[in-house]
GUNUKOL-689776 format. One line per 8 residues: number of its first residue (from 1); their letters; for each residue x, y, z of C-alpha. Coordinates in nm, 2 decimals. Layout:
BEGIN
NUM	a	X Y Z  ... .
***
This chain:
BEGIN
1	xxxxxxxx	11.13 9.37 16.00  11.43 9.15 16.06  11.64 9.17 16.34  12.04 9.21 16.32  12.24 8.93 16.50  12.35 9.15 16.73  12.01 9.28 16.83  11.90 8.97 16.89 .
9	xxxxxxxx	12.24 8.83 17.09  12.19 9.15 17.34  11.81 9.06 17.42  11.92 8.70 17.51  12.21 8.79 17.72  11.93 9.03 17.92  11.74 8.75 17.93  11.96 8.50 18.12 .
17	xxxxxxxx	12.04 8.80 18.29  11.75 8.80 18.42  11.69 8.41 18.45  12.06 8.38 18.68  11.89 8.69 18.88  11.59 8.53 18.91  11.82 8.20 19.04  12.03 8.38 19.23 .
25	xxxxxxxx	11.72 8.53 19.48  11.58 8.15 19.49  11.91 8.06 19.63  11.92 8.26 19.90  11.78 8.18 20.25  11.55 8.40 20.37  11.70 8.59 20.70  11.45 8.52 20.99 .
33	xxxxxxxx	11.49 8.79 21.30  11.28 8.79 21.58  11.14 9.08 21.79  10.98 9.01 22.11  10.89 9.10 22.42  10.57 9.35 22.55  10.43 9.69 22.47  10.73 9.86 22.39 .
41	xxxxxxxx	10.82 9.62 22.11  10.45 9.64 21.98  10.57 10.01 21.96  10.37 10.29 22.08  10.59 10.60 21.86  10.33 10.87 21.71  10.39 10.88 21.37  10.35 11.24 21.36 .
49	xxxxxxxx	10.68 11.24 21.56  10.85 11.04 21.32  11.00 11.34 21.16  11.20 11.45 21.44  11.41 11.20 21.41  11.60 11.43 21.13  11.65 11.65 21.40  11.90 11.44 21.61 .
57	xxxxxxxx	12.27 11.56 21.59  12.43 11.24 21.58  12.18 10.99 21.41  11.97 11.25 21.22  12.10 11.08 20.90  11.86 10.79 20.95  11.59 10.96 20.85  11.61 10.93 20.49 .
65	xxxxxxxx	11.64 10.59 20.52  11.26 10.56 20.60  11.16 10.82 20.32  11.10 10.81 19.96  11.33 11.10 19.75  10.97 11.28 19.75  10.94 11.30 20.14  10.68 11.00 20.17 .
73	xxxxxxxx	10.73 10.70 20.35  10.91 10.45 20.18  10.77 10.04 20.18  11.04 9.80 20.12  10.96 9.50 19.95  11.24 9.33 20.05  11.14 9.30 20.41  10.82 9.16 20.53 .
81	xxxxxxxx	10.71 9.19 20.87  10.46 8.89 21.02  10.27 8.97 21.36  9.99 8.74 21.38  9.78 9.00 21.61  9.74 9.25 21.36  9.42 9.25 21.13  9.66 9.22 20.82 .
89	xxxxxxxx	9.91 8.94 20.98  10.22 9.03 20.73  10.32 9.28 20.45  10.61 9.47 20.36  10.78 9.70 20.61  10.67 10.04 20.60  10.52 10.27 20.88  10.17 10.18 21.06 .
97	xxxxxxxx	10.33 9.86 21.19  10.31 9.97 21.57  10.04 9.87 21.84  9.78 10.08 21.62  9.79 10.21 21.23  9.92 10.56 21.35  10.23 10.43 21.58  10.57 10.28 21.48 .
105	xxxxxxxx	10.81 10.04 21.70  11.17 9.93 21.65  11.05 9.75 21.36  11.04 9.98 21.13  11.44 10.11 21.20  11.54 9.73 21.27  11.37 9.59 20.96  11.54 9.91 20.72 .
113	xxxxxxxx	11.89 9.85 20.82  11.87 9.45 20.79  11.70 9.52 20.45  12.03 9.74 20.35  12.27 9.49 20.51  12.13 9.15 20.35  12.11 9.09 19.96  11.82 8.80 20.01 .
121	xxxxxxxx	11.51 8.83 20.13  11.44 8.95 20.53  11.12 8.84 20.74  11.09 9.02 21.09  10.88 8.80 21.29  10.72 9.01 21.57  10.58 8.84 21.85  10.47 9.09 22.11 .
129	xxxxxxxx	10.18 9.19 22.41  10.15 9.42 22.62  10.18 9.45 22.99  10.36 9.07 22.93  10.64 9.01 23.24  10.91 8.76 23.28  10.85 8.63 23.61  10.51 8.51 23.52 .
137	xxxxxxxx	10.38 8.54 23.13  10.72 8.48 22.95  10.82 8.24 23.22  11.03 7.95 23.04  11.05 7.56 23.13  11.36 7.56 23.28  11.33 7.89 23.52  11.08 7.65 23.74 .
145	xxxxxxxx	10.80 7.72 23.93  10.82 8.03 24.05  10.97 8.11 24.39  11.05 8.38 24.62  10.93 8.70 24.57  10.76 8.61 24.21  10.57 8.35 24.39  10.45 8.63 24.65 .
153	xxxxxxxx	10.33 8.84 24.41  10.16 8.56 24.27  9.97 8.46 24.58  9.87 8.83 24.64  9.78 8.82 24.25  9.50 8.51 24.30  9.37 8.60 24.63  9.28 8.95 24.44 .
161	xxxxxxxx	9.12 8.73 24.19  9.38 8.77 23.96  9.49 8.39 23.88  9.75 8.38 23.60  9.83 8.11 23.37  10.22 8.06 23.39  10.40 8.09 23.06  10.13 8.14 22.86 .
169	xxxxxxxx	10.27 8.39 22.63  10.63 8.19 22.62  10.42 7.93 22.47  10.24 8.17 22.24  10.56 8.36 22.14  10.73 8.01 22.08  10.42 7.86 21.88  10.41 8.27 21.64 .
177	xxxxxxxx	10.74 8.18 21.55  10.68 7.86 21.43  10.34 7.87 21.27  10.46 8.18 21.08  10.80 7.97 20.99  10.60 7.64 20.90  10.44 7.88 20.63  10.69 8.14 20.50 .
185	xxxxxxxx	10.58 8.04 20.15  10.27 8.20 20.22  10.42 8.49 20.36  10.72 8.62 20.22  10.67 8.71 19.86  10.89 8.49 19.54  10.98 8.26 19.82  11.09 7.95 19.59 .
193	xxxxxxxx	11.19 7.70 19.84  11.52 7.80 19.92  11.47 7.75 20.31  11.54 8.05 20.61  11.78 8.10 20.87  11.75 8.25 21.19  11.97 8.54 21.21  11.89 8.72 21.55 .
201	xxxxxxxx	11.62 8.76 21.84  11.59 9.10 21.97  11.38 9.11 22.29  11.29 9.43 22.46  11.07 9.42 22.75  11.10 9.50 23.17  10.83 9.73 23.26  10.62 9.51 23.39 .
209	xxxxxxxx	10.89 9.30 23.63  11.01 9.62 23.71  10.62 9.71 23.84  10.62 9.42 24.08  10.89 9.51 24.29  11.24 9.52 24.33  11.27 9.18 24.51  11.14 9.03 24.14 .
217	xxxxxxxx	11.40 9.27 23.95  11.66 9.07 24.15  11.49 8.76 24.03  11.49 8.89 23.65  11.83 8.78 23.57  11.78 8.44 23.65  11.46 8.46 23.44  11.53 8.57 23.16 .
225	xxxxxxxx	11.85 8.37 23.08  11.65 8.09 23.15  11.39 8.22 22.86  11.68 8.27 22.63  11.81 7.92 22.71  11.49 7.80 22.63  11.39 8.02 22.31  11.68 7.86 22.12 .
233	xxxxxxxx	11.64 7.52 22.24  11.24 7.52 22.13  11.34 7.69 21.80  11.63 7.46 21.72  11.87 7.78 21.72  12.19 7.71 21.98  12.37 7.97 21.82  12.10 8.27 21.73 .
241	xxxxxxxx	12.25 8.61 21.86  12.00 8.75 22.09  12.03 9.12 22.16  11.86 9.29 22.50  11.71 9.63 22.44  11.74 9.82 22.79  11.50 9.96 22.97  11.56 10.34 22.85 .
249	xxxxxxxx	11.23 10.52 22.98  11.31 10.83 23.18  11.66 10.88 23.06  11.96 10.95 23.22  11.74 11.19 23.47  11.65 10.82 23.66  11.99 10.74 23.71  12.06 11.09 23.94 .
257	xxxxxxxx	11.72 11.08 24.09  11.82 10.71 24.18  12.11 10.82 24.33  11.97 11.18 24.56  11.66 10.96 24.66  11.68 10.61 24.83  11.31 10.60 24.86  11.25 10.67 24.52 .
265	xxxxxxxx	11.09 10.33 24.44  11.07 10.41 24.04  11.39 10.56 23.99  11.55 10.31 24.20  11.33 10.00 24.04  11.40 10.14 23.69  11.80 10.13 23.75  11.80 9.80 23.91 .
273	xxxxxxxx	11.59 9.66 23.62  11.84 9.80 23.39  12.15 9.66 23.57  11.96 9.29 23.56  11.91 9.34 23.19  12.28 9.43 23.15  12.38 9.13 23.36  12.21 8.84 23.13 .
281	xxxxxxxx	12.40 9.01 22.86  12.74 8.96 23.06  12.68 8.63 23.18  12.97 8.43 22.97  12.73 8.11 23.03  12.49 8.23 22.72  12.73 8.30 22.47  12.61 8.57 22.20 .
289	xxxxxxxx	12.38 8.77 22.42  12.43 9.11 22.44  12.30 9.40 22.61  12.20 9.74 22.40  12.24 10.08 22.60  11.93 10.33 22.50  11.91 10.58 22.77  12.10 10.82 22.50 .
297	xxxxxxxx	11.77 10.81 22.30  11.55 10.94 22.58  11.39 11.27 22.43  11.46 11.49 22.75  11.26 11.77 22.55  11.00 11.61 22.52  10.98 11.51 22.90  11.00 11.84 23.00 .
305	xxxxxxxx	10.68 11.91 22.78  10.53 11.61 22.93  10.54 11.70 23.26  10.37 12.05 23.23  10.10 11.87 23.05  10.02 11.64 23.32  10.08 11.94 23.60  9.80 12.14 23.36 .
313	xxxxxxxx	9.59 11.84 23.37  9.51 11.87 23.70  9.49 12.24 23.68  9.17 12.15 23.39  9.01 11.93 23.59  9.01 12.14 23.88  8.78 12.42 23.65  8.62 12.16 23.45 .
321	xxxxxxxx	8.80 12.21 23.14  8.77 11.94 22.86  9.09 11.78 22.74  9.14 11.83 22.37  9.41 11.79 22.12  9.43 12.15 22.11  9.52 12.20 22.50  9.76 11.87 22.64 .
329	xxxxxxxx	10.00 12.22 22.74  9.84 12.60 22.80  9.98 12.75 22.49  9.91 12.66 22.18  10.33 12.70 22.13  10.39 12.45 22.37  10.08 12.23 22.21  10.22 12.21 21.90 .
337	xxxxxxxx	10.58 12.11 21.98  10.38 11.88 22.19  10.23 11.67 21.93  10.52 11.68 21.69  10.75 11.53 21.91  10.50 11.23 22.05  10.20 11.18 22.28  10.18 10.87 22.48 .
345	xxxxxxxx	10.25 10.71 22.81  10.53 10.77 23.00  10.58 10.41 22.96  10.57 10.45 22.62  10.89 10.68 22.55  10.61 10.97 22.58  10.53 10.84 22.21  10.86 10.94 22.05 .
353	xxxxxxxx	10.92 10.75 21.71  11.26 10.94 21.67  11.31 10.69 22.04  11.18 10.39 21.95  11.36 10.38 21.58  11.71 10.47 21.73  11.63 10.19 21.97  11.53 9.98 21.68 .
361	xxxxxxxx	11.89 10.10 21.46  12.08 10.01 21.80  11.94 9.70 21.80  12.02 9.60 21.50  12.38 9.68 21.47  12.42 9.52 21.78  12.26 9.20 21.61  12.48 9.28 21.29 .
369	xxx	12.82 9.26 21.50  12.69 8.92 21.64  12.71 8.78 21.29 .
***
């Protein structure tokens, strides 16, 4: 059966269509963005809390931009996420990429909206360990040896047993970033060549210097510029925007119990460690470093549900009852809202995905306006 001319001219325009497509994407640097820091960046958000996120009156919206048109979750080859501690090291973004296959961190918000924003390929490089501090694990070359009040701790620290190696985990983040860079062909799927940029380094960390006193916190400033000094010096990045994700656990609640209660040593510790954070991103000596506000996200609902289930926790153990999945709060009411808005640590935004993805969305526009 012959073809007419014009058949055939249409099926060779698709197909340099497709060819100049095909091109274009080869030209196209991939966008490299970094996310850092400890626990709360490996992301500790239930996944059967994830839904609740459509529930927020402001950012509700987002929701859909994790699902499929049927409800499910959607995976977006456009983005792949590398983390070299996981058993599966990269893949495209889609939930399960937390500190276990049930949870979810900023990653999974951050990596969406950068996959939206970007017509080229995006790789989120996530270099991240918990109970990691500043002071001592992420300590940089140029903040020195440690002095003062980190060097106390220190002391106290070895003569516990407790000897600690001094930047290891700088080292390690630095060295993730650049093994995983050094073979992007491997990773991110069509690469052709066409080379990366760094784009951002978000960085969201603090319990842990927080935990050692508020004579570090006062210390943490210093410390951290220093990293962030040092991050885009080792990665050959002067000009990366680097975003800091604050320390948002307890809400705005910490701020008034900081204020009724000078001997409140977590309330206080936690607003100190948030004014240190905000400070690096206001010191005009480190250009493009900016400081995200996230005690909006705090799930104050879900606190309040916390807090009865640790009070009848002690109320079980007292007459020997088993803790099941079925009883974190005495009625099974209160149980189930439980579980669907998040279970973890305090520590751990109680487990709230809706939490950690509007930290991850913030996060990321912040980054965006950077560009």
């Amino acid at each position: 059966m012959k073809q007419s001319r014009s058949t055939i001219a249409i099926f060779g325009a698709i197909l340099l269509l497709g060819l100049a497509t095909q091109v274009r994407a080869a030209d196209k640097k991939v966008k490299v963005f970094i996310l850092a820091g400890q626990s709360n960046m490996e992301g500790h958000g239930d996944m059967r809390s994830l839904p609740v996120l459509g529930e927020h009156p402001k950012y509700g919206h987002l929701l859909k931009k994790l699902q499929n048109k049927d409800g499910s979750w959607a995976v977006r080859d456009d983005v792949t996420i590398a983390w070299k501690v996981k058993e599966k090291k990269h893949g495209p973004l889609t939930v399960g990429w937390g500190g276990e296959e049930n949870e979810i961190g900023p990653e999974l918000m951050f990596g969406t909206i950068m996959g939206e924003k970007y017509d080229a390929p995006v790789l989120l490089i996530k270099t991240a360990w918990g109970g990691k501090d500043v002071y001592c694990d992420f300590r940089s070359p140029s903040a020195g040896k440690p002095t003062g009040a980190a060097a106390d701790v220190l002391k106290s620290q070895r003569e516990d047993g407790g000897d600690r190696e001094i930047g290891l985990y700088y080292r390690m983040m630095i060295a993730d970033v650049k093994e995983t860079l050094d073979n992007i062909q491997d990773i991110v799927p069509g690469y052709a060549g066409q080379g990366y940029e760094i784009v951002g380094f978000a960085w969201f960390q603090g319990w842990n210097d927080f935990c050692a006193g508020h004579d570090v916190i006062k210390q943490y400033p210093k410390h951290l510029a220093a990293m962030f000094r040092d991050v885009r010096k080792d990665l050959g990045a002067p000009d990366m925007p680097i975003v800091i994700g604050e320390l948002g656990i307890g809400g705005h609640e910490i701020a008034e119990k900081a204020k009724k209660y000078d001997d409140d040593f977590e309330a206080n510790g936690i607003v100190k460690l948030r004014a240190a954070q905000k400070a690096v991103g206001e010191d005009k000596s480190l250009k493009n470093v900016t400081f995200v506000p996230t005690v909006d996200f705090w799930d104050v609902r879900l606190q309040e549900l916390r807090k009865i289930s640790d009070a009848y926790w002690g109320e079980k153990q007292k007459k020997g009852i088993k803790d099941t999945e079925e009883n974190h709060l005495p009625t099974k009411e209160q149980n189930d809202e439980f579980l669907r808005r998040g279970v973890n640590w305090y520590c751990h935004y109680n487990g709230s995905s809706s939490n950690y993805s509007l930290i991850g969305y913030a996060m990321a526009e912040a980054i965006n306006k950077s560009n």
